[in-house]
C-alpha atoms as an extended CHARMM CRD file, in Angstrom:
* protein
*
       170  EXT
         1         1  UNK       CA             34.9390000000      140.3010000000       59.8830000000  PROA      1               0.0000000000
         2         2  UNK       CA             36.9240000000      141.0830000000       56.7890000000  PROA      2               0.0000000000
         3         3  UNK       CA             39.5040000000      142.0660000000       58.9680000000  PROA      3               0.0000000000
         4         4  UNK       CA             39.7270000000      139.1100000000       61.0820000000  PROA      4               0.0000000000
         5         5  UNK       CA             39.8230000000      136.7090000000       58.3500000000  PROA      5               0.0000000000
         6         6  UNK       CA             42.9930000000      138.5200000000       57.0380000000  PROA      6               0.0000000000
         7         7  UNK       CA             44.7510000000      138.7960000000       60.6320000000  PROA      7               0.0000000000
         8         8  UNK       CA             43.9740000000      135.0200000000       60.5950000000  PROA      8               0.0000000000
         9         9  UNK       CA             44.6150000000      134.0100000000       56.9950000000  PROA      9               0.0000000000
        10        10  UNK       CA             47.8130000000      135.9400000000       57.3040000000  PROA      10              0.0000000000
        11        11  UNK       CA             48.8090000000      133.6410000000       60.5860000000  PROA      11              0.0000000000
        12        12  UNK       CA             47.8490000000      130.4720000000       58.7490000000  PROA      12              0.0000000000
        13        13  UNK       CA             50.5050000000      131.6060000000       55.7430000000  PROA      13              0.0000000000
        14        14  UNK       CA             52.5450000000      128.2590000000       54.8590000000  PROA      14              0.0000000000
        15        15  UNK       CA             55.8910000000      128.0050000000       56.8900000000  PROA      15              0.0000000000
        16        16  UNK       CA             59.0090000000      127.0530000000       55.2630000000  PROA      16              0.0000000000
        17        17  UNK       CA             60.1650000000      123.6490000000       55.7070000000  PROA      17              0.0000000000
        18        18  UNK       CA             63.5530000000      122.9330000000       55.8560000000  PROA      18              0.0000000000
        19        19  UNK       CA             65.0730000000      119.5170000000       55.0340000000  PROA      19              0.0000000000
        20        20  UNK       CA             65.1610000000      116.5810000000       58.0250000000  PROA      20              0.0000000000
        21        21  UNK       CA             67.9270000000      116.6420000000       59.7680000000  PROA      21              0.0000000000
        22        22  UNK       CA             70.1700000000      113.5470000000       59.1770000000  PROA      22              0.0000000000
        23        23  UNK       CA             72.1080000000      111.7370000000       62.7080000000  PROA      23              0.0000000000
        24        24  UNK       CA             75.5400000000      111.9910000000       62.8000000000  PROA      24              0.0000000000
        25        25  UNK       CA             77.3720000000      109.2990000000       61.3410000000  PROA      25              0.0000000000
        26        26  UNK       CA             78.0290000000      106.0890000000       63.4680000000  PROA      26              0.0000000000
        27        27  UNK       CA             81.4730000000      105.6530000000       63.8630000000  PROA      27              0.0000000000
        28        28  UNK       CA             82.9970000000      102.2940000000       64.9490000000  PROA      28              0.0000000000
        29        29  UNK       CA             86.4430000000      101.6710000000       66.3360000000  PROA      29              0.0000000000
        30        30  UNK       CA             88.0930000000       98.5280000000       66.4610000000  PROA      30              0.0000000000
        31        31  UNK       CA             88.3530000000       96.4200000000       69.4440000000  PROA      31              0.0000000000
        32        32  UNK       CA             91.3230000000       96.5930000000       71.6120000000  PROA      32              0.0000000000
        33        33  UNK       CA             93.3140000000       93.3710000000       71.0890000000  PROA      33              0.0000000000
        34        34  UNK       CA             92.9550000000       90.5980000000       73.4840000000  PROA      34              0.0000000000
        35        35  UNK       CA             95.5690000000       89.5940000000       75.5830000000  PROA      35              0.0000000000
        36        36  UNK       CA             95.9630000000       86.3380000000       76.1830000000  PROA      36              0.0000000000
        37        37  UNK       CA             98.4370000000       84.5130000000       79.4890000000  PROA      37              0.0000000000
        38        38  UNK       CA            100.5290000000       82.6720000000       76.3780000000  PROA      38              0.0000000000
        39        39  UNK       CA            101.1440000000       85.8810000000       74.2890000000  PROA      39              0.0000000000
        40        40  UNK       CA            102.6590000000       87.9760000000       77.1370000000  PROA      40              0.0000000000
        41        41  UNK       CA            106.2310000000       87.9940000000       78.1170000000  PROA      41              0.0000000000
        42        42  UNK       CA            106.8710000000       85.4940000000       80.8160000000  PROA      42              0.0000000000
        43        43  UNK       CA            108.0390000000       86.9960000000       84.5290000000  PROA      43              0.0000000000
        44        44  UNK       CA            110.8490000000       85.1440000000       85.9820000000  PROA      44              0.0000000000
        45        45  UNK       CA            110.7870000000       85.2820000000       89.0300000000  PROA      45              0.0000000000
        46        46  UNK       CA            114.6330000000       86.6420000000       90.4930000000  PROA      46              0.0000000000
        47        47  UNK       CA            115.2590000000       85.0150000000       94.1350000000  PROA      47              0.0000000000
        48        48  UNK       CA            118.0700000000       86.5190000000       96.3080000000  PROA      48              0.0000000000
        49        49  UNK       CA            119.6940000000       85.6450000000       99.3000000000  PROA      49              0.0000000000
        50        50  UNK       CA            120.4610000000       88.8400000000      101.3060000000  PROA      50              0.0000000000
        51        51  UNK       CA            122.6580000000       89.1500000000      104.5450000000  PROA      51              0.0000000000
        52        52  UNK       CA            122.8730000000       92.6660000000      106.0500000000  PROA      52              0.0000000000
        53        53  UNK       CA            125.4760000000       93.2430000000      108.6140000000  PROA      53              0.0000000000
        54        54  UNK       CA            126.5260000000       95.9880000000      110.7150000000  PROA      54              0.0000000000
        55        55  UNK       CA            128.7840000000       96.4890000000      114.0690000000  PROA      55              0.0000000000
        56        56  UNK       CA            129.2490000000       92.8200000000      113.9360000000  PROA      56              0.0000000000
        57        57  UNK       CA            125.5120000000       91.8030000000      114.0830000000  PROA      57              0.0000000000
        58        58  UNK       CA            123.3180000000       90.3870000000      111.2570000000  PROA      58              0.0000000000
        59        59  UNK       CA            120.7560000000       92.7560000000      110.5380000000  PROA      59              0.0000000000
        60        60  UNK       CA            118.5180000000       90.2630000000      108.3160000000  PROA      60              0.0000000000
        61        61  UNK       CA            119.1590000000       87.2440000000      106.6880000000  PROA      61              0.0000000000
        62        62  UNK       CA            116.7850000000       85.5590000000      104.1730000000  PROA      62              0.0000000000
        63        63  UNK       CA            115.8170000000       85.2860000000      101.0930000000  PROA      63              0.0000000000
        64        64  UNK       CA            113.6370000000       88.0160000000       98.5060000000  PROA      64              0.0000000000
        65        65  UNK       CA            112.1880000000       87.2940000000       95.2770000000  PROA      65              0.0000000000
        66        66  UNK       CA            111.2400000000       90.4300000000       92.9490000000  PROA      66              0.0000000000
        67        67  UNK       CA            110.2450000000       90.1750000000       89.3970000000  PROA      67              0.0000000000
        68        68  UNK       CA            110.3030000000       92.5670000000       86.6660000000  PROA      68              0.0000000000
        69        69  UNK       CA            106.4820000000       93.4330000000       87.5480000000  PROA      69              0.0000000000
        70        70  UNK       CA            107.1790000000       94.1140000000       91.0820000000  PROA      70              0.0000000000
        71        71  UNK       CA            109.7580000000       94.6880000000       94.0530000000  PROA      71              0.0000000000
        72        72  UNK       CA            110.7050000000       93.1750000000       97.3770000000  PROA      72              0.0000000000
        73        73  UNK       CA            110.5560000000       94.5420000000      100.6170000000  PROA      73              0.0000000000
        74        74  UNK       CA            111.7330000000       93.5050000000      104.2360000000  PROA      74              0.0000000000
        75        75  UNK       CA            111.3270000000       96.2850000000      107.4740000000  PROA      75              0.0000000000
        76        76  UNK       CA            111.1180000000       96.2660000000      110.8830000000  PROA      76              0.0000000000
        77        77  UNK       CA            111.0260000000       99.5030000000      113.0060000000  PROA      77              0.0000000000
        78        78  UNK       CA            111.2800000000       99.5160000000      117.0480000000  PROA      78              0.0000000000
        79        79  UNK       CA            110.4850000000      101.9640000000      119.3780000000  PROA      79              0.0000000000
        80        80  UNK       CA            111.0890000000      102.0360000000      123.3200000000  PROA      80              0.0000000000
        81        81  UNK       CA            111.7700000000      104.1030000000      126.3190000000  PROA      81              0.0000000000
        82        82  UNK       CA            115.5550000000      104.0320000000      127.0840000000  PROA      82              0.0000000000
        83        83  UNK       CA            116.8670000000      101.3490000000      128.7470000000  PROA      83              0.0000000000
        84        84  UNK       CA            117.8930000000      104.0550000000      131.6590000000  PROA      84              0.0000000000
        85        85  UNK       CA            114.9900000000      107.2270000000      131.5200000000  PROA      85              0.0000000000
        86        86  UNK       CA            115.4310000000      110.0040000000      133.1370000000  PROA      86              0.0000000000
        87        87  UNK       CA            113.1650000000      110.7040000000      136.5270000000  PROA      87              0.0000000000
        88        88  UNK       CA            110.9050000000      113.2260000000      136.0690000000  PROA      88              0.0000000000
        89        89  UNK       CA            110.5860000000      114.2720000000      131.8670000000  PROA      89              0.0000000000
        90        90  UNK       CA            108.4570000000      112.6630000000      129.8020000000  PROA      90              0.0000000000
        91        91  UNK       CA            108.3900000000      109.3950000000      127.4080000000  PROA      91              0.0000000000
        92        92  UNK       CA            109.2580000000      111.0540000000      124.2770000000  PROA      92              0.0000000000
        93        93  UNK       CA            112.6610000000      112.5110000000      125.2340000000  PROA      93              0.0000000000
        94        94  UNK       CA            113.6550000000      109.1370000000      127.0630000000  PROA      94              0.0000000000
        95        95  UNK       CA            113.3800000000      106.9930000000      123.8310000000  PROA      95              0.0000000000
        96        96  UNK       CA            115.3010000000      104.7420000000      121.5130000000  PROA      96              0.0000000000
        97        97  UNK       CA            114.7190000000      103.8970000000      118.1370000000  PROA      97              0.0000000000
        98        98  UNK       CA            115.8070000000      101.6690000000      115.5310000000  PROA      98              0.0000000000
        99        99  UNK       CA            114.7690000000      100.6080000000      112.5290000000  PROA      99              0.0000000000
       100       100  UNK       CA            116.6170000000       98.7150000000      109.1870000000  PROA      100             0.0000000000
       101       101  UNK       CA            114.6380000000       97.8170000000      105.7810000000  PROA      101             0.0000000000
       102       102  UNK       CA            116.0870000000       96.6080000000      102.2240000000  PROA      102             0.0000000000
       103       103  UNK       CA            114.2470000000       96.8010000000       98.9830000000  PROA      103             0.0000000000
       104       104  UNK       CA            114.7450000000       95.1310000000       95.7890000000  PROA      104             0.0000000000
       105       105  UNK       CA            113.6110000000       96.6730000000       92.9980000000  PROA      105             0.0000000000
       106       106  UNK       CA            114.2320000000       95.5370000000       89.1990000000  PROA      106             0.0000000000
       107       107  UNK       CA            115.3980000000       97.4680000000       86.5330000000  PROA      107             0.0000000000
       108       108  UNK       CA            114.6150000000       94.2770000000       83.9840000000  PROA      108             0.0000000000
       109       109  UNK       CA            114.8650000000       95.4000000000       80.4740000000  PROA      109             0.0000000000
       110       110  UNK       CA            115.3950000000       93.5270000000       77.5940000000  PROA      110             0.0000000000
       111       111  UNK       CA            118.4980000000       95.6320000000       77.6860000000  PROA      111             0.0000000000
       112       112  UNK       CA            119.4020000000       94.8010000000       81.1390000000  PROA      112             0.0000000000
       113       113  UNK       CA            118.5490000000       91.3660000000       82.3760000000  PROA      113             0.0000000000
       114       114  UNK       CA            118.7100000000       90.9580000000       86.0310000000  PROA      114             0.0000000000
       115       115  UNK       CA            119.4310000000       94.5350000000       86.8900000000  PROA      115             0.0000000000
       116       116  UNK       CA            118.0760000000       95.2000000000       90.4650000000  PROA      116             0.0000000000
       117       117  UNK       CA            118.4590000000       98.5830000000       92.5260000000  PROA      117             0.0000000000
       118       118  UNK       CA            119.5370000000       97.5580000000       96.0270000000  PROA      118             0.0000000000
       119       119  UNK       CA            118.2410000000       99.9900000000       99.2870000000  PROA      119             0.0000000000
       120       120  UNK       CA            119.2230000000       98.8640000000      102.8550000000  PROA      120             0.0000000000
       121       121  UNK       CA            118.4740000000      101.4830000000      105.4200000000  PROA      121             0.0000000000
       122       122  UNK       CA            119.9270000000      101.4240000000      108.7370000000  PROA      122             0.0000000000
       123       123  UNK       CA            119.0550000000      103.4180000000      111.9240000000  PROA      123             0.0000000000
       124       124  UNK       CA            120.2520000000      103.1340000000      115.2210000000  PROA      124             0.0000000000
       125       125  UNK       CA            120.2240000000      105.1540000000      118.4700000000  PROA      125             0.0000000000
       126       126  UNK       CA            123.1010000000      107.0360000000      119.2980000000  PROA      126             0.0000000000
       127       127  UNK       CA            122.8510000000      107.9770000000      123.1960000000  PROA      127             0.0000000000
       128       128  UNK       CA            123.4730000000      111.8240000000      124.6030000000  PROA      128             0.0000000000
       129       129  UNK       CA            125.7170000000      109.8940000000      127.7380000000  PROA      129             0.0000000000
       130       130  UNK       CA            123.1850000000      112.4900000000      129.4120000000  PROA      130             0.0000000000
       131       131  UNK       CA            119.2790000000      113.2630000000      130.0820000000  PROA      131             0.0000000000
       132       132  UNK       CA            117.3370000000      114.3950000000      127.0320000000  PROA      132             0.0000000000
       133       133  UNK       CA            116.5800000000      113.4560000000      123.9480000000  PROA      133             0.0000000000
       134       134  UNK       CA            118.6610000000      110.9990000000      122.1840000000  PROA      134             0.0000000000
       135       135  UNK       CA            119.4660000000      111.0190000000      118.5390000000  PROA      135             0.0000000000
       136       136  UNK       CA            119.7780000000      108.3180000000      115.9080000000  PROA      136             0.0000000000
       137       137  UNK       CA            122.0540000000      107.8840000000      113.0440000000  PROA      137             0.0000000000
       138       138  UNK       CA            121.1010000000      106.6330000000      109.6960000000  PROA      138             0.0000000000
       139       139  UNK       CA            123.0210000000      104.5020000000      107.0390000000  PROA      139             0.0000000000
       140       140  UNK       CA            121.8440000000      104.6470000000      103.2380000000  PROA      140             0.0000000000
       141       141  UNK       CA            122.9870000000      102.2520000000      100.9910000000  PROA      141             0.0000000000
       142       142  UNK       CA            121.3240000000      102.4640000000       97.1970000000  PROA      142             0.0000000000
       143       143  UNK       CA            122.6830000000      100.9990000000       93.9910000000  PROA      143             0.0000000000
       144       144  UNK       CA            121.9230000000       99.4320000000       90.5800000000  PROA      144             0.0000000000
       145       145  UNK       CA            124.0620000000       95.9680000000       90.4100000000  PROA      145             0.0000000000
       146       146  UNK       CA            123.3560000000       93.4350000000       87.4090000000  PROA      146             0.0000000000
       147       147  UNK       CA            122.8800000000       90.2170000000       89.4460000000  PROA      147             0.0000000000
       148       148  UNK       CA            124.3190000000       87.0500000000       87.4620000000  PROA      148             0.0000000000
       149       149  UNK       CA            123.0510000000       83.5980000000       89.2660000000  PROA      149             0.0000000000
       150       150  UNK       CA            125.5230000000       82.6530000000       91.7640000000  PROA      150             0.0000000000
       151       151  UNK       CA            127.7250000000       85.2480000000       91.4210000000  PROA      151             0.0000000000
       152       152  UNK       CA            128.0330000000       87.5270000000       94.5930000000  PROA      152             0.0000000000
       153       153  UNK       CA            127.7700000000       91.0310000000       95.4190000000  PROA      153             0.0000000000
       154       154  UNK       CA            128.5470000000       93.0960000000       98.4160000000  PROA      154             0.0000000000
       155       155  UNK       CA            128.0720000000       96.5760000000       99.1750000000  PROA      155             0.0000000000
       156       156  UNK       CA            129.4020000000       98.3530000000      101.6450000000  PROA      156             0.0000000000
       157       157  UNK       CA            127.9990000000      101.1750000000      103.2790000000  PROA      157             0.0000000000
       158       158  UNK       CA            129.1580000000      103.8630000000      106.5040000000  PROA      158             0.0000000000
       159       159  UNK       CA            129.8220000000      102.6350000000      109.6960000000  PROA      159             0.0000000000
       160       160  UNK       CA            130.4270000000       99.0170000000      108.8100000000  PROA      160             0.0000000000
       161       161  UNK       CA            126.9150000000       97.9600000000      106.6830000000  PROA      161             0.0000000000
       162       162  UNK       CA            127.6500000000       95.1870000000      104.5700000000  PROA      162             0.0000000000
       163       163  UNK       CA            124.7860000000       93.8520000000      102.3230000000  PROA      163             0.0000000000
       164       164  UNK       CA            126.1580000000       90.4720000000      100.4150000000  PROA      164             0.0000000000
       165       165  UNK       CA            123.5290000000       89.4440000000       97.4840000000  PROA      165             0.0000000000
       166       166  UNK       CA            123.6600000000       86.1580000000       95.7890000000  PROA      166             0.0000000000
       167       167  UNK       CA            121.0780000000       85.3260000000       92.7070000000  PROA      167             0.0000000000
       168       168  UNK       CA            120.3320000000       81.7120000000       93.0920000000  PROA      168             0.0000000000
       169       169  UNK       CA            120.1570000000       79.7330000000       89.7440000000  PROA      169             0.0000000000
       170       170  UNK       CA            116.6720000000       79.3000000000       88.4510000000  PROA      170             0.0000000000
């Protein structure tokens, strides 16, 4: 019995207690500032008229408006069997395409009011004169231009693409 009591009084011994353990420290950022509509930098809106020509057709005609928080964008794209297939080979090989998009995109800093990167592409089909496939030709135009209300610009590309831009007045 003796000997239990020590087994057991020597379990019960006192355990060290260490000191509570403190939570980290709370820390508080600020809040982000609030934005209001009449603090931020105004977007003027830049409205162009754009003709694109080529081979003595207008290609588009109209009018864009980009902004310094976004760009402009016209396209079309057409696809067809040729106006004359071949008998007997299929669709793909007897087709024609064409397609033709311009993009306005601005370059507004405070550095460079109303600087706008112009990009017309052109495509056209170009026939083989025989059965096959046929091939299309591409025209790039792409170029940075400061655009100064009624002042216009034209850029000329290969094989006769002419884009004329003119900034309207606000």
């Amino acid at each position: 019995m003796v000997l239990w009591l020590a087994l057991v009084g020597a379990q019960l011994a006192p355990v060290a207690v260490s000191a509570p353990v403190s939570p980290p420290p709370i820390i508080v950022a600020p809040a982000p500032p609030v934005y209001r509509a009449d603090s931020m930098r105004k977007v003027d809106p830049i409205v162009v008229d754009v003709t694109v020509s080529a081979g003595g057709a207008i290609l588009y005609q109209g009018t864009l408006r980009t902004a310094a928080s976004g760009m402009a964008r016209f396209s079309q794209d057409k696809l067809e069997v040729a106006a004359t297939p071949c008998d007997g080979t299929i669709a793909y090989l007897n087709s024609e395409r064409s397609s033709f998009s311009v993009q306005l995109t601005p370059m507004d800093s405070i550095e460079n009011r109303g600087n706008v990167t112009v990009a017309v592409d052109w495509t056209r089909s170009v026939g083989t004169g025989a059965c096959g496939p046929g091939t299309a030709r591409t025209v790039r135009v792409s170029q940075t231009v400061k655009l100064e209300p009624e002042r216009p610009i034209t850029l000329a590309g290969d094989a006769g693409l002419l884009v004329r831009l003119t900034r309207r007045q606000r």
